[in-house]
C-alpha positions in Angstrom: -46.0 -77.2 86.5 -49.0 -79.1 84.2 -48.7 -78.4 80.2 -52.0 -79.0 78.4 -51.2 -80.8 75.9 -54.1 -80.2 73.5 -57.0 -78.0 73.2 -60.5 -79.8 73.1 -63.1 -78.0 70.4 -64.9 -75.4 71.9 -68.1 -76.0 70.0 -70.5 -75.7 73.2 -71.6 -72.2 74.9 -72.5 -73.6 78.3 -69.7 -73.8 80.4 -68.8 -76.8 82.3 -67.5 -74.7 85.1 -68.7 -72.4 87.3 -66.9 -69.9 89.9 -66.9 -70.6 93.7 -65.6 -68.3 96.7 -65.8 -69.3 100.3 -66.8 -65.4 102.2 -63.4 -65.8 104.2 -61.5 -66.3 101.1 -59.6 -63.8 99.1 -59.5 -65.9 95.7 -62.2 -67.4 93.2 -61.9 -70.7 92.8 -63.4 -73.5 89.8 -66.0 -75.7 90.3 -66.3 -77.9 87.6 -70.2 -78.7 87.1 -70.0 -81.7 84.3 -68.8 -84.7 83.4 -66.4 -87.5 85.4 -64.5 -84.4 87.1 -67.8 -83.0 88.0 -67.9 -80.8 91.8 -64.0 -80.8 91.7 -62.7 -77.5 93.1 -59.6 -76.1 92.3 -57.4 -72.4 91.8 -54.7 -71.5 89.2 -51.4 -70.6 90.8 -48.4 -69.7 88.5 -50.0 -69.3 84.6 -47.1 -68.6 81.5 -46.8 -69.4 78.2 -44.0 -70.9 76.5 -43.5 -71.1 72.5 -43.7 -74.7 71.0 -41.1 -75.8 68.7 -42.8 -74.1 65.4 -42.8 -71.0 67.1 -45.9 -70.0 65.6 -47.8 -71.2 69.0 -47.9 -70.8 72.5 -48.1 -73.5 75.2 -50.1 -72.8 78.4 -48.2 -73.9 81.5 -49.8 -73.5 85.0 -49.7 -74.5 88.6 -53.1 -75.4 90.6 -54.3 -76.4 93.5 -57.4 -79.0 94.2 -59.3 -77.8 97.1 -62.2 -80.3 97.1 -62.1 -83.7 95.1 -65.9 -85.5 96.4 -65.9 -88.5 93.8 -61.9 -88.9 94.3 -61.4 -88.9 90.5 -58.0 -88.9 89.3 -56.7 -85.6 88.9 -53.2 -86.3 87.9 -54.5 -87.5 84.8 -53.4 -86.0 81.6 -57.4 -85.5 80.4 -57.8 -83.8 83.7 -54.8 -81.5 83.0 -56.0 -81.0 79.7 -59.2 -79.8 80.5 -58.3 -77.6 83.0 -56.2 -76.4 80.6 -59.2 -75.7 77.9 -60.8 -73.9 80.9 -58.3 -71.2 81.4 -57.2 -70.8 77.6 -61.3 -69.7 77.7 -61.0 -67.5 80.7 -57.6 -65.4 79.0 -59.6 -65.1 76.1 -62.3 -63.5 77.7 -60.7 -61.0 79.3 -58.6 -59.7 76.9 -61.3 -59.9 74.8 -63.1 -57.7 77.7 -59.6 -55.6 78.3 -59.8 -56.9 82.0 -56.2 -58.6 81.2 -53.2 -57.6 79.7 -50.4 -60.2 78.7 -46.8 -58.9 79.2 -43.9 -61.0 77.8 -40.4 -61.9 79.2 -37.8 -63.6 77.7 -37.1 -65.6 81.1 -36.3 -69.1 81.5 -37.8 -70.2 84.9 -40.2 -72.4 83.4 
C-alpha cells in the first residue's frame, strides 16, 4: 500500500491526467499528460482512508498498478506517490460532488 504524504495546491484547472481504456479492457486507466511522469499509465487497486494522528484528517491509502512507463521514470518515488495521490483525492471529490460515489466507513484494521 502507497500513503500520499502531502497534498500539492490545486490552484490549476487543467488536469495533468487524462483517462485511457484499451477496447478489450474492462477498467479506465491514468495517463498522466505533464511533467517528468508524463505518458505513464497506471490503475488504482485497493483505495481507503485512515485517520492521522489529530483525528481531524484522513489519510488516502491505495494500491496501483503501472501499465506503461515509456521514459522509465522512477515511480517508486515518494513525489510520484504523492502525486498520484493528489490525482485521486481530485477524482473522490468529484464524484461525490456529482453523487456518482458514496463513501461507506468501517472500523476495520486491514490496512
Amino acid at each position: 500500500m502507497s500513503t500520499q504524504k502531502e497534498n500539492s495546491p490545486t490552484e490549476s484547472k487543467t488536469k495533468p491526467y487524462t483517462f485511457a481504456q484499451r477496447q478489450e479492457d474492462d477498467y479506465t486507466c491514468i495517463k498522466l499528460t505533464e511533467g517528468k511522469y508524463a505518458e505513464v499509465i497506471y490503475k488504482y487497486g485497493n483505495v481507503g482512508f485512515k485517520e492521522v494522528e489529530d483525528k481531524q484528517k484522513l489519510s488516502v491509502i491505495f494500491d496501483y498498478n503501472i501499465l506503461k512507463n515509456p521514459k522509465d521514470v522512477d515511480i517508486d518515488e515518494q513525489e510520484f506517490i504523492d502525486h498520484i495521490g493528489d490525482i485521486l483525492i481530485d477524482l473522490v471529490e468529484e464524484q461525490l460532488a456529482t453523487g456518482k460515489l458514496d463513501l461507506k466507513f468501517e472500523d476495520t484494521n486491514e490496512w
